[in-house]
Residue, then its C-alpha position, 0 to 999 in steps of 0.5 A: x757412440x765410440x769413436x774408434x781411430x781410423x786405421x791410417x791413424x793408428x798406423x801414424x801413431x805407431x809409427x811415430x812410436x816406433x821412431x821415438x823409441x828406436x831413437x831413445x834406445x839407440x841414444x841410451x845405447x851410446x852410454x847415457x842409460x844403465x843397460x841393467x834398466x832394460x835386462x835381467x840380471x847377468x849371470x856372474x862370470x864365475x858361475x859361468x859354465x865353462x867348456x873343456x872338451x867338445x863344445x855345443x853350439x847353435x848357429x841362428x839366421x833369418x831368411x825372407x826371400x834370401x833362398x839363393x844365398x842360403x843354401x850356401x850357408x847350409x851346404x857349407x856345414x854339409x861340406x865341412x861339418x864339424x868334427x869337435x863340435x855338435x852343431x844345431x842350425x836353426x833358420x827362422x823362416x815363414x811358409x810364404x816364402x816357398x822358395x825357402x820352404x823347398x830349400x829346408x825341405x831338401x836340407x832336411x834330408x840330408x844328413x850330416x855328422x855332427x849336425x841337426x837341422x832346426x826349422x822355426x817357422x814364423x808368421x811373417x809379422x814375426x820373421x820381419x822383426x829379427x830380434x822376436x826370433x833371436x830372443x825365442x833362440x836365446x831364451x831356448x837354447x841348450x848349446x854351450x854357446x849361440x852365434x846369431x848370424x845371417x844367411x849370407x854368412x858361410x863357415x868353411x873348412x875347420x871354422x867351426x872346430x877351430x871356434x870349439x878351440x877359442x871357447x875353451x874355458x871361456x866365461x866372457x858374454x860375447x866374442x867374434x870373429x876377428x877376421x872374414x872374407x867377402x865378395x865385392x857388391x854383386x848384382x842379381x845376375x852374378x853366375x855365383x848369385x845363380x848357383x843356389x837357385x834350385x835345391x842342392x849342395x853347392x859349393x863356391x869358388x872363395x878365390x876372389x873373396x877378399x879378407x878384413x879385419x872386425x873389431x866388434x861383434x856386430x850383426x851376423x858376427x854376435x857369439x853369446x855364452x848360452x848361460x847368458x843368452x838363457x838369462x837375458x834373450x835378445x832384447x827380451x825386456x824391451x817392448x819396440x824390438x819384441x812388436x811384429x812388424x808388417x814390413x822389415x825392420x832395419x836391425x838397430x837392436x844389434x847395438x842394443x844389445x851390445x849395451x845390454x851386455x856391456x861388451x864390444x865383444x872379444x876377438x877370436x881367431x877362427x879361420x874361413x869365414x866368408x860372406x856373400x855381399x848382394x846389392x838386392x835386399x830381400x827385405x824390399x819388394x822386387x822390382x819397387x822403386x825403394x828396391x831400386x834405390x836401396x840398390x843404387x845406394x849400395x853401389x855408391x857405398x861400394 
């Protein structure tokens, strides 16, 4: 007879997997390891396609349980659509999520100059694991550039248009934003959390957005040469960060990536960037105790 492992078993052996390898990539991120190891090759610089005129770009974000904030990033590029650049914006989601399903179905009747909408459903073991969903986007994208973002992140008058501007003839593999603006710690029964709960185009008061300064391209901030995202995807070659997941993953393959293309990223000066920071996670199950933790946690932080 065939012993076959008991499923807690395999769940612990996966897990303890999951943790090695996480920790051996974040240790060979730190410079210990050549990122050539774990990637194709990069495109040379010079074969590089470079812009002059126009600019495509694809913007790509994740959603679970995130609808509220969402639909302020989607009416951001209703309210202030580009006018230099041909935007895609494409929102991996999974059909669970109803309340983000009804949110990309009333977006998708709007229509905007200069904008496609893109929905990509997933199942939600592939949702969980960002970076499945951020290789799938580099891999197939025909934008000149492709920012990986989050659905809390907003882009307001002239953002856009001013980035088509910084992306002139550029070759480099990645660049952010230099500056963004952001709300304090908001809880769940902020009136400004309350407005995108039902379907519409919503606008947001940015007077008590407060500004600061990034000095590299981490999480929602990563804008990549599409030459080279179509070369190398997003962590394409490394098993752990390409596995589904039945829980949501922490986003460690940020920095990893950051290695694989052996750049912080280069600062550009584009205006009205803003972020919604939330104490609630979408990620953690409403109401459970590690989703009162995390809560707590992000208030001492604050």
């Amino acid at each position: 007879m065939t012993n076959t492992p008991m499923p807690e078993i395999k769940s612990f052996k996966k897990r303890w997997y999951d943790e090695a390898a996480s920790l051996f990539y974040r240790i060979a991120s730190a410079g210990t390891l050549p990122p050539s190891w774990f990637r194709d090759a990069l495109p040379p610089e010079k074969k590089r396609s470079k812009v002059s005129g126009p600019l495509t770009l694809e913007m790509v974000s994740h959603c679970w349980n995130y609808s509220h904030l969402l639909a302020y990033q989607l009416s951001s590029y209703c309210l202030f659509p580009p006018t230099k650049t041909q935007l895609t914006v494409t929102v991996f989601y999974c059909p669970e999520d109803k309340a983000t399903e009804k949110l990309l179905n009333f977006f998708s009747t709007q229509e905007v100059v200069n904008v496609t909408w893109n929905w990509q459903p997933l199942s939600r073991t592939q949702l969980f694991r960002r970076s499945i969903g951020r290789n799938h986007a580099a891999k197939h994208t025909k934008a000149d550039w492709i920012w990986f973002t989050d659905c809390d992140i907003l882009f307001r008058e002239g953002c856009l248009d001013a980035l088509s501007e910084e992306l002139q003839d550029v070759t480099t593999s990645l660049v952010f934003p230099r500056h963004e603006s952001t709300t304090s710690m908001l809880d769940d029964d902020n009136p400004l959390l309350k407005q995108g709960a039902e379907p519409a185009v919503v606008d947001i008061d940015t007077s008590d957005f407060t500004q600061h300064s990034r000095d590299k391209a981490k999480g929602a901030f990563q804008i990549v040469h599409g030459d080279v995202a179509r070369a190398i995807g997003y962590c394409d070659k490394i098993r752990l960060y390409q596995t589904e997941e039945h829980s949501w993953r922490k986003t460690y393959e940020d920095k990893v990536f950051r290695w694989l293309l052996g750049s912080r990223g280069t600062p550009v000066d584009i205006p009205n960037v803003f972020q919604i920071r939330h104490v609630s996670k979408g990620r953690y199950k409403e109401n459970s105790k590690v989703s009162e933790l995390r809560s707590k946690i992000r208030h001492l932080q604050e």
